[in-house]
N, C-alpha and C positions, 0 to 999 in steps of 0.2 A: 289747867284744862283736864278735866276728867272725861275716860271714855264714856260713851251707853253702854247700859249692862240692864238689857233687858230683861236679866233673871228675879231683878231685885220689884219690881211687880209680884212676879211670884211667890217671893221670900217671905211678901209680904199678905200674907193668905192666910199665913199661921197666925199672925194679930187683928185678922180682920180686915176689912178695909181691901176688900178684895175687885170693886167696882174699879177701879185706878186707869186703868186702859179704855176703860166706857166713855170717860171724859174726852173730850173734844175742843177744849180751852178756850170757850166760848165767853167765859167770865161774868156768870149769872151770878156766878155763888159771890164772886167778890163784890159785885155791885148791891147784892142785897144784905150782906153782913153787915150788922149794925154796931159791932166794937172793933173790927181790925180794917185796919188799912192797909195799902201798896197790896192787891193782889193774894190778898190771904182768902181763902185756900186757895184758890188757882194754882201758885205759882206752888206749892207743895203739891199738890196733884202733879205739876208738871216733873217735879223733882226723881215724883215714883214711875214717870212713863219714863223719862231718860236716864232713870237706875242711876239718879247722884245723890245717893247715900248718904255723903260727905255734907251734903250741902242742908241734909235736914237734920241731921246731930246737930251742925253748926249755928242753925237755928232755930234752936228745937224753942227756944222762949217763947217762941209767937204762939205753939201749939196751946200752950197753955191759958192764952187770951180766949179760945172758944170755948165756948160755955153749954154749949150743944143746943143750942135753942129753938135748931131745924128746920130755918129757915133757907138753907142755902139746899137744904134736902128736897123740901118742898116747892122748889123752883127752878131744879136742874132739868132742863128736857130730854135731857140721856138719861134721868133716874138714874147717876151713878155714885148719890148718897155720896155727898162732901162730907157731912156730917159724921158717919159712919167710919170712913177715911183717916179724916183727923183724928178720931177715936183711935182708930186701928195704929196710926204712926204716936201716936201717945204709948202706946203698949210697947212698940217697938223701940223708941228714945229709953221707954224703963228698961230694956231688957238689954239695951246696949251700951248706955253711958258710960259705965265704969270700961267698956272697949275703947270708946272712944278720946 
């Protein structure tokens, strides 16, 4: 069981992917994603609102199934750019792995 750490939102600003707390886990984007299942992006969205960290090094594999093809962008009604997001936690998986 990992705490919230609501700073990791912010940590993540420096990678982009700065929309994270706009999301409201409505589950637009994973219903219109056409190569990932179970919840992708949602549940990584939800990863960065609850600052577990842990949980998106762990499976950072999935990151790499988006293809950016921006459809989950072009149908969030928060505009809070899923697309952009996974982008932004791709940058952050590079710049952590060898930490983790």
């Amino acid at each position: 069981m990992s705490l919230v750490n609501l700073d990791f939102a912010e940590e993540l600003k420096e990678y982009s992917g700065d929309t994270a707390l706009e999301c409201f886990n409505c589950g637009t984007c994973a219903a219109i994603c056409p190569l990932v299942n179970d919840n992708f992006p949602r549940r990584m969205i939800r990863y960065i609102q609850v600052g577990a960290r842990e949980k998106i090094l762990e499976n950072s594999d999935e990151l790499w199934r988006c293809l950016h093809c921006g459809l989950c962008t072009h149908t969030c009604p928060r505009e809070a750019d899923p697309g952009e997001i996974i982008l932004g936690l791709k940058r952050f998986v590079l710049a952590n792995w060898r930490k983790s």
